[in-house]
C-alpha positions as CSV (number, residue, x, y, z in Angstrom):
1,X,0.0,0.0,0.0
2,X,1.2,3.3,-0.7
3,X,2.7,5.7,2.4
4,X,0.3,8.4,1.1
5,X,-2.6,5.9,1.3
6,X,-1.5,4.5,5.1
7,X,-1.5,8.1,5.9
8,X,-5.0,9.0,4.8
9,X,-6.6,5.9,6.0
10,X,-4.0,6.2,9.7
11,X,-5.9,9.8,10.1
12,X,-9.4,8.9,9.3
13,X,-9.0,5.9,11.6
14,X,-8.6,8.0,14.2
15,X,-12.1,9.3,14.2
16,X,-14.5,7.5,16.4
17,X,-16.3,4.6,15.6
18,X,-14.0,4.3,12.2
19,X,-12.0,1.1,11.4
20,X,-9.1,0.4,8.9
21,X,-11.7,-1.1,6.3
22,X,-14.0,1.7,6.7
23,X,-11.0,3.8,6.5
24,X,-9.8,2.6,3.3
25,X,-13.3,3.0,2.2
26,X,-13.2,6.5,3.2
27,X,-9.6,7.1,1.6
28,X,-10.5,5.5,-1.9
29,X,-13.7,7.5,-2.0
30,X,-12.1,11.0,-1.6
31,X,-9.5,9.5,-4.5
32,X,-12.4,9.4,-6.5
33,X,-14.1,12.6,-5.6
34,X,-13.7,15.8,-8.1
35,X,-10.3,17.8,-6.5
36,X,-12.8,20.8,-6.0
37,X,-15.4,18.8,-3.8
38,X,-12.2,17.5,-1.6
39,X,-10.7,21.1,-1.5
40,X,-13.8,22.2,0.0
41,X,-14.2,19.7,2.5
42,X,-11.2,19.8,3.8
43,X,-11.7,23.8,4.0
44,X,-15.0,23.4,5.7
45,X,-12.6,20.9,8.2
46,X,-10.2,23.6,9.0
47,X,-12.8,26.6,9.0
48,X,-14.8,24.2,11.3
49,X,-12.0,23.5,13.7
50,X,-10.2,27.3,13.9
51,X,-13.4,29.7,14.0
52,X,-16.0,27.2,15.6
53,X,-17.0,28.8,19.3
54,X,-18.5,27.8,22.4
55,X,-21.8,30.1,23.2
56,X,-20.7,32.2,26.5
57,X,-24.3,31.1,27.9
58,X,-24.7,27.6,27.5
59,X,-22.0,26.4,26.1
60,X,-23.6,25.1,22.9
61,X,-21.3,25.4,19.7
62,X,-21.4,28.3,17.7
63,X,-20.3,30.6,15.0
64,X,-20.4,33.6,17.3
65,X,-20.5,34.3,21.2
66,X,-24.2,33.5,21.3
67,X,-26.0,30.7,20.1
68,X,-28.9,31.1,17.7
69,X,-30.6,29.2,20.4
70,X,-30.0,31.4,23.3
71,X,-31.2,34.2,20.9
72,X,-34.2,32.5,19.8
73,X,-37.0,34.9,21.7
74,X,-39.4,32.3,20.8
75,X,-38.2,29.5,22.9
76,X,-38.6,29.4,26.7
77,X,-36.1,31.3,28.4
78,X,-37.3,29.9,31.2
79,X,-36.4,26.8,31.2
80,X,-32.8,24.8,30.8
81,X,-31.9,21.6,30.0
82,X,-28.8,20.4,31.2
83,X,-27.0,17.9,28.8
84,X,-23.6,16.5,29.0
85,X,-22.4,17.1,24.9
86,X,-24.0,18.9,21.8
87,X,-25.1,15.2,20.2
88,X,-27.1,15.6,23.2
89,X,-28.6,18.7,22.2
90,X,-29.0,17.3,18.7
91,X,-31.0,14.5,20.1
92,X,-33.6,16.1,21.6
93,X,-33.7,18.9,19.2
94,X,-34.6,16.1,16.0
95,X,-37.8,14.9,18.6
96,X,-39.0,18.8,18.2
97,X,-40.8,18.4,21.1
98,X,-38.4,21.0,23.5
99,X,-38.5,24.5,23.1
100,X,-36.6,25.9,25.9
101,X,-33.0,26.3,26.0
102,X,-29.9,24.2,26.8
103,X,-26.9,24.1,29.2
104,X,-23.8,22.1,27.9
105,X,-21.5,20.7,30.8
106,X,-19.1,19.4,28.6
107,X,-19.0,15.7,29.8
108,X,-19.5,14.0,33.3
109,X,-18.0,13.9,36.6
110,X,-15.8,10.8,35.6
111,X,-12.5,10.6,38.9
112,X,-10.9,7.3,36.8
113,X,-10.5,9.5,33.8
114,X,-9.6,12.9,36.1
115,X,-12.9,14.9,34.9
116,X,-13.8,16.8,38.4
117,X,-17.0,19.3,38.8
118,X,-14.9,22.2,38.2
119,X,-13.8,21.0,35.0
120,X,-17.6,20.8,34.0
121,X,-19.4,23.9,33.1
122,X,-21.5,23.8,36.1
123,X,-20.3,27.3,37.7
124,X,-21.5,28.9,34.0
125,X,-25.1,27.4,34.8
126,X,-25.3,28.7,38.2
127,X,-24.0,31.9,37.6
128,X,-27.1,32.1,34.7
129,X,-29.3,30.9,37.2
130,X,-28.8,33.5,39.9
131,X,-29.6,36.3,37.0
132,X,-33.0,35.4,37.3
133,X,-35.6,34.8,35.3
134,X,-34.8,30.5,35.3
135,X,-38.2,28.8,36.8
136,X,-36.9,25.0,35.8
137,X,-33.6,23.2,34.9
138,X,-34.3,19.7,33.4
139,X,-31.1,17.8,34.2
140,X,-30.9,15.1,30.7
141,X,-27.8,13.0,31.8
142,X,-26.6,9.6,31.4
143,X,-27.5,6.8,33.2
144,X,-24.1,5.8,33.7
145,X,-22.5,5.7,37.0
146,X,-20.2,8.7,35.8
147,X,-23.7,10.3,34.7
148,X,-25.5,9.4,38.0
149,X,-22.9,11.1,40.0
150,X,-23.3,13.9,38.1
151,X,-27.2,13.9,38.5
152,X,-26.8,13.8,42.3
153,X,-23.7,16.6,42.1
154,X,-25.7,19.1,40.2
155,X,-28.8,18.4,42.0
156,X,-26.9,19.4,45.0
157,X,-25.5,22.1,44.2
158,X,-28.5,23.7,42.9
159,X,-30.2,23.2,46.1
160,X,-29.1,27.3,46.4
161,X,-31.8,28.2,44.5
162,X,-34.7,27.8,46.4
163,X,-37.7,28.7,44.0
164,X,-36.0,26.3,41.0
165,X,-38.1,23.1,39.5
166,X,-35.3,21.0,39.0
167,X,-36.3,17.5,37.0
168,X,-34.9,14.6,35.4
169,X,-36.1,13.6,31.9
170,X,-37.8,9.7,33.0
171,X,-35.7,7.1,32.8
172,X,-37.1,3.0,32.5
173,X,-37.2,0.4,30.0
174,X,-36.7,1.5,26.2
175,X,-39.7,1.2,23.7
176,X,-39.6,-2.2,22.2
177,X,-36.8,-3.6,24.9
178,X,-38.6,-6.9,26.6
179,X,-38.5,-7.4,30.2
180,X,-36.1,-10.1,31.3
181,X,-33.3,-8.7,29.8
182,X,-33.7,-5.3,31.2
183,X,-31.0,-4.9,34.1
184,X,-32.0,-4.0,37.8
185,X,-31.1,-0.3,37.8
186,X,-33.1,0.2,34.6
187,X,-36.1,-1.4,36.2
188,X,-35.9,0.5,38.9
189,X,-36.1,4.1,37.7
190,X,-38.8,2.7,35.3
191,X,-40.7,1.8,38.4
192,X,-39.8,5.0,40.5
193,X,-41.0,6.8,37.1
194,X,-43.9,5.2,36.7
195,X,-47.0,7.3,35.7
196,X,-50.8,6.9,35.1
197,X,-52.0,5.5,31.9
198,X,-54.3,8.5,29.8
């Protein structure tokens, strides 16, 4: 194979969830791509990766300081949901069922990897709490154990604001998932979250 080649599919490897065949598939199909179309992806790469910004509210990626999100008047200002990454936001944005805003941490309290509270943006969402005007923070985290101890870290901490709705989005067994292969925890919170039938 050509050094040129083991280069290109080395790099693209290195993107998650890519393999060496899928990165040889990758690497042959930007061979046969028109030069123009692979100049301008690769510019759309480095544009992406040197003027991309992190919204000064929420933390939400963005082309300027604020969000189109946090702009957006006709959303709920009111209301934040917490979320550990922007897939997250991503998520719940496709369901179009949320209009409020968001709150990025930027990960989860994780000690075995060295992530600690302070190195979440979890200072940022209190300070935008105390400026008023938040009646509920919706806390859309993980169910890992990383993510759990994150729940019960943010829940304590904003404990300070005493007129704040704070929720969890419901957590239980999947649509579709059967029964006896659900794990305990799981089974659990779809107990504790269990609600009337309408």
């Amino acid at each position: 194979m050509s050094q040129l080649l083991q280069d290109v599919v080395g790099e693209l490897q290195k993107l998650p969830g890519i393999g060496r065949r899928t990165a040889l598939r990758l690497a042959m199909h930007l061979l046969r791509m028109e030069p123009e179309s692979v100049d301008e992806m690769t510019r759309s790469i480095d544009r992406f990766r040197h003027d991309i910004k992190h919204c000064s509210r929420c933390n939400n990626l963005s082309d300027s300081d604020i969000c189109p999100i946090c702009l957006d008047r006709e959303r709920d200002q009111s209301t934040i949901c917490v979320i550990e990454q922007v897939a997250d936001l991503l998520s719940i944005e496709q369901t179009h069922q949320y209009r409020g805003t968001y709150h990025v941490l930027g990960g989860v309290i994780s000690p075995m990897q060295g992530i600690a509270p302070s190195d979440l943006k979890i200072d940022l969402l209190c300070d935008r709490i105390a400026q008023g005007g938040i009646k509920e923070v919706i806390l859309a985290i993980s169910t890992s154990v990383e993510g759990e101890t994150t729940l019960f870290y943010l829940m304590s901490r904003l404990r300070q604001f005493a007129d704040l709705k704070v929720t969890t989005i419901a957590r239980g067994i999947g649509f579709g998932d059967e029964l006896e292969y659900v794990d305990e925890l799981t089974i659990t919170h779809a107990l504790l979250n269990r609600r009337p039938l309408e």
